[in-house]
Structure formats: structure tokens, C-alpha cells
N, CA, C and O atoms as a GROMACS GRO file, in nm:
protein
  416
    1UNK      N    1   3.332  -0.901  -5.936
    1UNK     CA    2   3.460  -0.851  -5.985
    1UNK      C    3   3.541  -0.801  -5.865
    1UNK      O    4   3.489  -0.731  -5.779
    2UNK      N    5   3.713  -0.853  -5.860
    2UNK     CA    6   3.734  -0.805  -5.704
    2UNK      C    7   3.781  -0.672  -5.778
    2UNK      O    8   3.781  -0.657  -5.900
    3UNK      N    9   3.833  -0.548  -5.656
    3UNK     CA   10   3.842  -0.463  -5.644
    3UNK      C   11   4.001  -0.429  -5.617
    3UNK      O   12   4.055  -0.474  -5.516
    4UNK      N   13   4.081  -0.339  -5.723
    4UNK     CA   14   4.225  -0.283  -5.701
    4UNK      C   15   4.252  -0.189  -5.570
    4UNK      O   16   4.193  -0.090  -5.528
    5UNK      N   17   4.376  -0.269  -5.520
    5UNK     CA   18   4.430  -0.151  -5.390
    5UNK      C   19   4.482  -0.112  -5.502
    5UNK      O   20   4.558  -0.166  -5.582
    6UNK      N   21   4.406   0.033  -5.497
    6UNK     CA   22   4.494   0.152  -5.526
    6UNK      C   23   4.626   0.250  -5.484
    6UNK      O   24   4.718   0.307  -5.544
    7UNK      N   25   4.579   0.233  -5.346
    7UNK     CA   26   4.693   0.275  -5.278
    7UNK      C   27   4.835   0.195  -5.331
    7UNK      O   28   4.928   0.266  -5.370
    8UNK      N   29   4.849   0.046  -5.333
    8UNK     CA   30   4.959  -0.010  -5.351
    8UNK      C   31   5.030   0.013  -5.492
    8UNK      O   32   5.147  -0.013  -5.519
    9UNK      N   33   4.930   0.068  -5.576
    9UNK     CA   34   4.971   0.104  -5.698
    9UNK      C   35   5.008   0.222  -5.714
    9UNK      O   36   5.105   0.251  -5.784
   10UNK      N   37   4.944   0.294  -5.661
   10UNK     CA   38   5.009   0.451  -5.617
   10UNK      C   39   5.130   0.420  -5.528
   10UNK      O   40   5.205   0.512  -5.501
   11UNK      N   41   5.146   0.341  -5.498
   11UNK     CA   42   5.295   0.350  -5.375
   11UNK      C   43   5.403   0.241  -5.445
   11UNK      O   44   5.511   0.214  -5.393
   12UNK      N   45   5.364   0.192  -5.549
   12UNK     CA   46   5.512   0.126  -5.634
   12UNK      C   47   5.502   0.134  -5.746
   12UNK      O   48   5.559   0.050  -5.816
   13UNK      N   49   5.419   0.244  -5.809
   13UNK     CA   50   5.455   0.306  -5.965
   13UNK      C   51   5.431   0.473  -5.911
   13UNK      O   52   5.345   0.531  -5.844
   14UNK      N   53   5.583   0.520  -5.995
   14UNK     CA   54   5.591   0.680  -5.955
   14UNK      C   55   5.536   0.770  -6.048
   14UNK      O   56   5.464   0.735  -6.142
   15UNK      N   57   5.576   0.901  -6.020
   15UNK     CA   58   5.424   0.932  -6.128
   15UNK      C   59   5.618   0.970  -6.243
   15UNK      O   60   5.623   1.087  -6.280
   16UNK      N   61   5.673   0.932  -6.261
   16UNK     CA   62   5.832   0.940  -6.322
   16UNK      C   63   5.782   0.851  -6.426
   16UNK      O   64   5.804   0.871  -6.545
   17UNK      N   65   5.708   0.741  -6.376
   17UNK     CA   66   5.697   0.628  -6.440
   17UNK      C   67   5.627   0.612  -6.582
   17UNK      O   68   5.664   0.568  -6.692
   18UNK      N   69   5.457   0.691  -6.506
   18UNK     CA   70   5.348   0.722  -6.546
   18UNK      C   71   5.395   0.838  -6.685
   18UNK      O   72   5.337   0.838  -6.794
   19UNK      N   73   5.520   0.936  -6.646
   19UNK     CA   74   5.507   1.025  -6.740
   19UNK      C   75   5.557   0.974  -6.852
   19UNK      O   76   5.513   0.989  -6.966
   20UNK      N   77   5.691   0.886  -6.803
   20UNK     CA   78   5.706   0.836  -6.867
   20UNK      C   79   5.657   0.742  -7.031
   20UNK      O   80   5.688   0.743  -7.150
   21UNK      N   81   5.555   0.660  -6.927
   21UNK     CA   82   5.437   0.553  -7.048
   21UNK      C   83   5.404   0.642  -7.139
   21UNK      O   84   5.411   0.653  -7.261
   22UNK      N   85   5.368   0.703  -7.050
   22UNK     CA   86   5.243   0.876  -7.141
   22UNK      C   87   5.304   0.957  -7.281
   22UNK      O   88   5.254   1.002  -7.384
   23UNK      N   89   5.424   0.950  -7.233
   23UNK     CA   90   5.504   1.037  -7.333
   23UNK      C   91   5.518   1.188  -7.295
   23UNK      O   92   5.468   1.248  -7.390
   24UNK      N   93   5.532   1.216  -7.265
   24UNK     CA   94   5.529   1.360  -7.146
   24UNK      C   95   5.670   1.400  -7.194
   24UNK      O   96   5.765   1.322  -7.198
   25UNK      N   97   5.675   1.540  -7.234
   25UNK     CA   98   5.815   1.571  -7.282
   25UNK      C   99   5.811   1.732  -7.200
   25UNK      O  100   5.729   1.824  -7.200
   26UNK      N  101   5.951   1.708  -7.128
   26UNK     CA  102   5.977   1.841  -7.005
   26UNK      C  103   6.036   1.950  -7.100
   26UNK      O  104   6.131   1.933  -7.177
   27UNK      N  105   5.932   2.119  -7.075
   27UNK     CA  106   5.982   2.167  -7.155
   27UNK      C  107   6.072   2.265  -7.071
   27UNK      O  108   6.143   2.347  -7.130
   28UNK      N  109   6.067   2.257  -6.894
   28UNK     CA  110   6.109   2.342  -6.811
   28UNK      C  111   6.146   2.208  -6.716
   28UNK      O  112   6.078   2.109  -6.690
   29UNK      N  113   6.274   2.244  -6.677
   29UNK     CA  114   6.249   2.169  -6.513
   29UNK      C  115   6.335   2.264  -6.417
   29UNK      O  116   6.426   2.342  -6.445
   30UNK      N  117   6.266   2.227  -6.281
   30UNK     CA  118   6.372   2.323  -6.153
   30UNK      C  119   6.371   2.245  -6.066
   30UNK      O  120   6.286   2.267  -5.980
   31UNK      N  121   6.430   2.163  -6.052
   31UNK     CA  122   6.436   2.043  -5.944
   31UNK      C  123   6.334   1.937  -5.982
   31UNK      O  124   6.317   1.887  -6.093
   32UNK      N  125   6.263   1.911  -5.856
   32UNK     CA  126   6.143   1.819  -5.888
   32UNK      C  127   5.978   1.870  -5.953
   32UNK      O  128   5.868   1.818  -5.934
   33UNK      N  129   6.021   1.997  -6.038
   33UNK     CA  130   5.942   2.064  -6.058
   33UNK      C  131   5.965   2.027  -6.187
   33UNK      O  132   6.082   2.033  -6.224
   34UNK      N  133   5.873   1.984  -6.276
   34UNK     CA  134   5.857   1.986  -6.420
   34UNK      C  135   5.771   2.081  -6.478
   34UNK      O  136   5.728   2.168  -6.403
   35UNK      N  137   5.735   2.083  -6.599
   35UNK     CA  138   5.668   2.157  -6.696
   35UNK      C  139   5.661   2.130  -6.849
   35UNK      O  140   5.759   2.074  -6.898
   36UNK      N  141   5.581   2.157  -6.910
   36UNK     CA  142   5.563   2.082  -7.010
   36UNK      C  143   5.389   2.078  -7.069
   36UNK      O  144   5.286   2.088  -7.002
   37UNK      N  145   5.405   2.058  -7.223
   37UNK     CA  146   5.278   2.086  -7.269
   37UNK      C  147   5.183   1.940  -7.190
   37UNK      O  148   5.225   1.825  -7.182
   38UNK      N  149   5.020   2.000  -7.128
   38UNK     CA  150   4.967   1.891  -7.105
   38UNK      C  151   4.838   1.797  -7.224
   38UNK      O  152   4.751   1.836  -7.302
   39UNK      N  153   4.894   1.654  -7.179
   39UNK     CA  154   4.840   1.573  -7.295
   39UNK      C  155   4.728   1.529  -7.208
   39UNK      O  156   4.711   1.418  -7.260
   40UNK      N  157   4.634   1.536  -7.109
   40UNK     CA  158   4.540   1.552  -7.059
   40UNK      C  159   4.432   1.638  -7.192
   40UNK      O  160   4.351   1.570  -7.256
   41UNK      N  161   4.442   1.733  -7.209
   41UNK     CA  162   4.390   1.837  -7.316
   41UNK      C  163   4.448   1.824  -7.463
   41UNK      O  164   4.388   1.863  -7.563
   42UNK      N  165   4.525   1.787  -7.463
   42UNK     CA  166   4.594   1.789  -7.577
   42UNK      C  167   4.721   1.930  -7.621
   42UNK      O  168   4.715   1.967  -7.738
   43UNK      N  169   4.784   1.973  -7.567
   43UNK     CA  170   4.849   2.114  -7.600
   43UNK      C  171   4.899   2.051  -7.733
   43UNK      O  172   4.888   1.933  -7.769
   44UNK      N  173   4.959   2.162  -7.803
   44UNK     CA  174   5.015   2.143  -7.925
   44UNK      C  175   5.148   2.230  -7.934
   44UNK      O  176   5.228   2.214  -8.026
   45UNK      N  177   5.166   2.320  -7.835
   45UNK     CA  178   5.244   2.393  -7.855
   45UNK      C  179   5.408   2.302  -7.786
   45UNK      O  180   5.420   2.255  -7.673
   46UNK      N  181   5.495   2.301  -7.878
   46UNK     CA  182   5.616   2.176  -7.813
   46UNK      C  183   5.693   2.274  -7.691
   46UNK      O  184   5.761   2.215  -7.607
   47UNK      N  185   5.681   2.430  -7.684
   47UNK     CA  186   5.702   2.493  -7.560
   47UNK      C  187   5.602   2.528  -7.467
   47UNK      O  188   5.615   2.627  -7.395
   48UNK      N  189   5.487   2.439  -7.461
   48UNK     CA  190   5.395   2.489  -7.372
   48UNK      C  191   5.445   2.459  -7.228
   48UNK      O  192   5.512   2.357  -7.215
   49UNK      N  193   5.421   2.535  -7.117
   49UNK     CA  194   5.481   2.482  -6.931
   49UNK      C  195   5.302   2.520  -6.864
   49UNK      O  196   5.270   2.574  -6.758
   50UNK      N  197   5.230   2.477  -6.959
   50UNK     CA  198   5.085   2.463  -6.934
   50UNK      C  199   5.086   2.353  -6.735
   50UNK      O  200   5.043   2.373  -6.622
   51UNK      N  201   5.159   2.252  -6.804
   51UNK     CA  202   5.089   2.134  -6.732
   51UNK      C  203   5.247   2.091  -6.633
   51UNK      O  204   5.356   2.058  -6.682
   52UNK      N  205   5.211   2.106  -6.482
   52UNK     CA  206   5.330   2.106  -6.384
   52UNK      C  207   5.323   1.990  -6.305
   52UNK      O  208   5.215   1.943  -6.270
   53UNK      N  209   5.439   1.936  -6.272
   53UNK     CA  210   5.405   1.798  -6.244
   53UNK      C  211   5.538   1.835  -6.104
   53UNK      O  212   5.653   1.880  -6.109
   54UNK      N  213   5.472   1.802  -6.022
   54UNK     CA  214   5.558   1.772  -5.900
   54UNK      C  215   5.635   1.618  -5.848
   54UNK      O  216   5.567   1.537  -5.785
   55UNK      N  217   5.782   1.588  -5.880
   55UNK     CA  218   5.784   1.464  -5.886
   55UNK      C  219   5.816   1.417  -5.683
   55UNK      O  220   5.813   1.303  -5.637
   56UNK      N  221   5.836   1.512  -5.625
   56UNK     CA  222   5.815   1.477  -5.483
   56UNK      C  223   5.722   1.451  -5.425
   56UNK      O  224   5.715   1.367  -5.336
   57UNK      N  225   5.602   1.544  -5.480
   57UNK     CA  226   5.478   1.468  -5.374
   57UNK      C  227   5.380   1.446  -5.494
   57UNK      O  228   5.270   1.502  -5.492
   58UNK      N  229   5.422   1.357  -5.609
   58UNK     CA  230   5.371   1.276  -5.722
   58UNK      C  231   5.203   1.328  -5.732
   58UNK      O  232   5.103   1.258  -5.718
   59UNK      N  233   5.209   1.474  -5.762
   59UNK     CA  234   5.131   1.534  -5.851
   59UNK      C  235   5.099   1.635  -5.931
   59UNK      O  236   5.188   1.721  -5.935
   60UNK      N  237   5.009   1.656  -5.994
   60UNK     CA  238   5.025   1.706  -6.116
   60UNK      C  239   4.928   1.804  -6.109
   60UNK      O  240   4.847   1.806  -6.016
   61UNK      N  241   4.926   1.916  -6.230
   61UNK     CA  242   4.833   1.977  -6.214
   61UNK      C  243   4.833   2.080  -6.390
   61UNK      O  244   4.930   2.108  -6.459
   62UNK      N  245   4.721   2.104  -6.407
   62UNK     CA  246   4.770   2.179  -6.573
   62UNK      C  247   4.678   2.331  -6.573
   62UNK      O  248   4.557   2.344  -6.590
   63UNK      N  249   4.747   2.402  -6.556
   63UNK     CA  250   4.684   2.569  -6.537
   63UNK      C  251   4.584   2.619  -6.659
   63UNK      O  252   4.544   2.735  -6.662
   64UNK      N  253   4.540   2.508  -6.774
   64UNK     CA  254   4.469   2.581  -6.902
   64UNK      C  255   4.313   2.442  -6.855
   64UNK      O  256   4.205   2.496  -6.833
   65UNK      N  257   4.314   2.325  -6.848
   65UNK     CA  258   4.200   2.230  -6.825
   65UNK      C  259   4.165   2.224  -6.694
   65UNK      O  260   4.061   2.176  -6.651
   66UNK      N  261   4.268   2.282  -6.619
   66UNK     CA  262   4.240   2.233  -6.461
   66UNK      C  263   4.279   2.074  -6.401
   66UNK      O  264   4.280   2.034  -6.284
   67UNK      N  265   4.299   2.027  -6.479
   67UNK     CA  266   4.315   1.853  -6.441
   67UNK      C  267   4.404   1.891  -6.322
   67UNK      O  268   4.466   1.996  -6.308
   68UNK      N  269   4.398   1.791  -6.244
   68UNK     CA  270   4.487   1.759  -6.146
   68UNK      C  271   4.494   1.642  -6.084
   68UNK      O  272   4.395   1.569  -6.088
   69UNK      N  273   4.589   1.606  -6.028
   69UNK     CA  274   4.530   1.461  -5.925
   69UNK      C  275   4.695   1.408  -5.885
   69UNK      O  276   4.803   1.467  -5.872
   70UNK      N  277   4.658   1.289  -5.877
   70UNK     CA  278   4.796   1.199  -5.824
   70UNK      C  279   4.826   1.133  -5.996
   70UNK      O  280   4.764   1.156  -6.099
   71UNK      N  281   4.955   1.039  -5.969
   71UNK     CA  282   4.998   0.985  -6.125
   71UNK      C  283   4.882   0.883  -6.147
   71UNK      O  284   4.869   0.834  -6.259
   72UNK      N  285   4.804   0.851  -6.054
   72UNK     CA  286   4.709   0.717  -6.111
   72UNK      C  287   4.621   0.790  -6.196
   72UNK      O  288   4.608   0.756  -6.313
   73UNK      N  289   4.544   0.909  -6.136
   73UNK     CA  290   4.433   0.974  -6.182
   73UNK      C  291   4.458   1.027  -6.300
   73UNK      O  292   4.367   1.047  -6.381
   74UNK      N  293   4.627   1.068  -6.335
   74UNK     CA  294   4.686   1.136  -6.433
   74UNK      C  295   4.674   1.009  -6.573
   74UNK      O  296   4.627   1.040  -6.682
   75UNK      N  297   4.709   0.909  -6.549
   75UNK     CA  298   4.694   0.826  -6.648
   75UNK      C  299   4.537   0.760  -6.681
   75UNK      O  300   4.518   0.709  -6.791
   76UNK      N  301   4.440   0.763  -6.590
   76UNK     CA  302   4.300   0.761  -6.634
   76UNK      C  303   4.264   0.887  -6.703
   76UNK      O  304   4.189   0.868  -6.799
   77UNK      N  305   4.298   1.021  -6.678
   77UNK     CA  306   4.262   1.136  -6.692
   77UNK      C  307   4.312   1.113  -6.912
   77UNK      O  308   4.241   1.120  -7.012
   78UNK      N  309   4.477   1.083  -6.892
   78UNK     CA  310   4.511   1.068  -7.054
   78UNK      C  311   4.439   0.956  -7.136
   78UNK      O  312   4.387   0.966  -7.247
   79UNK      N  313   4.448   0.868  -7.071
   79UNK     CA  314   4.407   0.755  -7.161
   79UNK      C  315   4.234   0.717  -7.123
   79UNK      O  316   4.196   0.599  -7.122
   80UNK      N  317   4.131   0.842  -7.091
   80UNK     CA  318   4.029   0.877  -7.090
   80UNK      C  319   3.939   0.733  -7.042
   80UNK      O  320   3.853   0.696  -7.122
   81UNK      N  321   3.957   0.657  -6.922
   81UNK     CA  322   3.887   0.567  -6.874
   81UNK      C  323   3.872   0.590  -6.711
   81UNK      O  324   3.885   0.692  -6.643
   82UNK      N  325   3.844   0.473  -6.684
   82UNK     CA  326   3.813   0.501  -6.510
   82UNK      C  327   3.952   0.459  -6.448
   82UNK      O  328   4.064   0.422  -6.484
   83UNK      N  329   3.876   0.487  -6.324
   83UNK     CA  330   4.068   0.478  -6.280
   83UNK      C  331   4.068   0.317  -6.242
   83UNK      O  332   4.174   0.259  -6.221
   84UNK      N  333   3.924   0.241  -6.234
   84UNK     CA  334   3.961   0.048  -6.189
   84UNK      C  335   4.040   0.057  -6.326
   84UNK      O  336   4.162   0.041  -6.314
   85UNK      N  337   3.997   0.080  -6.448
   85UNK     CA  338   4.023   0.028  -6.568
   85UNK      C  339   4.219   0.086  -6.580
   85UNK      O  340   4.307   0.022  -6.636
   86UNK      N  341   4.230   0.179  -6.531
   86UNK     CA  342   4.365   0.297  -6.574
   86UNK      C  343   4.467   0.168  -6.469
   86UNK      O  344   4.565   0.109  -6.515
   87UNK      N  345   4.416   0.151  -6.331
   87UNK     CA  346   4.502   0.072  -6.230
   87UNK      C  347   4.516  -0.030  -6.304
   87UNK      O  348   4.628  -0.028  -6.355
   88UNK      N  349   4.429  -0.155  -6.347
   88UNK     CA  350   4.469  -0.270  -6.430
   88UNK      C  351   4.580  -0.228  -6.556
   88UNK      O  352   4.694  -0.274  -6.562
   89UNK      N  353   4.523  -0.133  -6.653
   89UNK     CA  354   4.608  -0.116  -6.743
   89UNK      C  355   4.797  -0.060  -6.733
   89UNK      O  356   4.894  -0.079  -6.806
   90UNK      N  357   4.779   0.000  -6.628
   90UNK     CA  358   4.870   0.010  -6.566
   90UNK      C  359   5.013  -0.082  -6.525
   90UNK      O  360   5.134  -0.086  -6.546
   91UNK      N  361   4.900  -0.153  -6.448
   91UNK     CA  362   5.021  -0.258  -6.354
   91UNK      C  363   5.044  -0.333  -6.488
   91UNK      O  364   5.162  -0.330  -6.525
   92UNK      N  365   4.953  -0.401  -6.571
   92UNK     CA  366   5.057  -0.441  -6.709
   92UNK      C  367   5.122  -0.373  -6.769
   92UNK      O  368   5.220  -0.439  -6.801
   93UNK      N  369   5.134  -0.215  -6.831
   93UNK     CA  370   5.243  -0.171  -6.895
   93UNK      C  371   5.317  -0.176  -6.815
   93UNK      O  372   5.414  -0.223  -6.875
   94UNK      N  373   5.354  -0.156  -6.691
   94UNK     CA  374   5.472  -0.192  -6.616
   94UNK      C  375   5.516  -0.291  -6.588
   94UNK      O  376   5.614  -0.287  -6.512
   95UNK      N  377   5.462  -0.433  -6.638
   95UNK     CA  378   5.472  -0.596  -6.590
   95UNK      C  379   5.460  -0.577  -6.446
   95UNK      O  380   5.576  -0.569  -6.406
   96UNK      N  381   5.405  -0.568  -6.378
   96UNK     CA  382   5.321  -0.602  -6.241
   96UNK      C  383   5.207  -0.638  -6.226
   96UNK      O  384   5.107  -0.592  -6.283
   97UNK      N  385   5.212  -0.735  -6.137
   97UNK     CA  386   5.050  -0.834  -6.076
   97UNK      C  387   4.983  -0.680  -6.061
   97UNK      O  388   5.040  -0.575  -6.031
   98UNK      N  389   4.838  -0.704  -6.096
   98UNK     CA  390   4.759  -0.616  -6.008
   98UNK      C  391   4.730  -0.678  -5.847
   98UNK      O  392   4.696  -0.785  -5.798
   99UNK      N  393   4.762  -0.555  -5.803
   99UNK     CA  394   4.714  -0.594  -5.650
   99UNK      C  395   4.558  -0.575  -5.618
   99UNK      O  396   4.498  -0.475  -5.578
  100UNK      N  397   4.511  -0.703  -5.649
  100UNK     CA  398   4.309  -0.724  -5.611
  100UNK      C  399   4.310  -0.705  -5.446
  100UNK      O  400   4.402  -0.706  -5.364
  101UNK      N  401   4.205  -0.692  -5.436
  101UNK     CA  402   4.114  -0.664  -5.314
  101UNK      C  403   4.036  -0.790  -5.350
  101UNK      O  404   3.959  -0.799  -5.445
  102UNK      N  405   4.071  -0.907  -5.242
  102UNK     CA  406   3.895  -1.006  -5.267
  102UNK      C  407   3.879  -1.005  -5.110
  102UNK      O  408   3.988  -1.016  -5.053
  103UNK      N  409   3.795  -0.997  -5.045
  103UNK     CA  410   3.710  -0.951  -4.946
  103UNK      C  411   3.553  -1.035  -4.927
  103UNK      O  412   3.458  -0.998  -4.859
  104UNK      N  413   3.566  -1.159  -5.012
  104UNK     CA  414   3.460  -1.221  -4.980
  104UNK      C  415   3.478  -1.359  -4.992
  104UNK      O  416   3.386  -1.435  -4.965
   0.00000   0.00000   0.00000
């Protein structure tokens, strides 16, 4: 099975993108600073600023589960798979080739 550059997928899907797919609804913003209930855990509350998402240096982080990571890890983290599986699923909801690694 070849292997996803990740990096290239992290560097032409933003995590804007990612919140987008996700459904991510801002219940605070201050620039590139968001906030908002996190769907990592599930919040329920429609004013929660649990889960902060930095859209300049495309990451995230949620002060009640701890999750954190970059937007790739953020969309394996929601849609509860690995991140080979999150990168493939990915580059199709966005209509993009996955970028493989073949190396042999």
C-alpha cells in the first residue's frame, strides 16, 4: 500500500477548510482566533468557546478533552480514524488527487 505525503496535504488544505467539512460553528472570533463548541468530544452547548482554533498557524486545541494538533489530525481526531485513512478521505471531500508516496 503506498504511503500519503502528509505534509502536501497539510500545505494545500487549510484547517478554514477542514472546519469547514466538519461543521464547526464560531461562537467567538478575534482575528485569527476562533472559538466555538468542540466536536472532537462532542459539546452540546451552541455557546460553548471550549475548543480554539488558530487559523494562522492552522491549529487547534480544546481546553475540556485536550485534543489538539494541526487541521489533518483535527479531522482524524472528528471523524474518529487514522490519520492514512483521514488524509485519503480528505483529499476527496475536497476533489483532490491524493498525493502517494511510492518509493519502491
Amino acid at each position: 500500500m503506498p504511503g500519503v505525503d502528509f505534509d502536501v496535504v497539510r500545505r494545500e488544505i487549510t484547517m478554514q477548510q477542514v472546519l469547514d467539512e466538519i461543521g464547526f460553528e464560531v461562537t467567538h472570533q478575534d482575528g485569527d482566533q476562533l472559538r466555538g463548541p468542540c466536536l472532537v468530544h462532542g459539546s452540546t452547548s451552541k455557546n460553548s468557546r471550549v475548543f480554539s482554533v488558530n487559523l494562522s498557524t492552522q491549529r487547534y486545541y480544546c481546553h475540556k478533552c485536550k485534543s489538539h494538533g494541526n487541521q489533518l489530525e483535527l479531522y482524524a481526531a472528528v471523524q474518529q480514524t487514522t490519520l492514512y485513512q483521514a488524509a485519503v478521505d480528505l483529499c476527496h471531500a475536497m476533489g483532490r488527487d491524493v498525493p502517494w508516496i511510492r518509493r519502491w
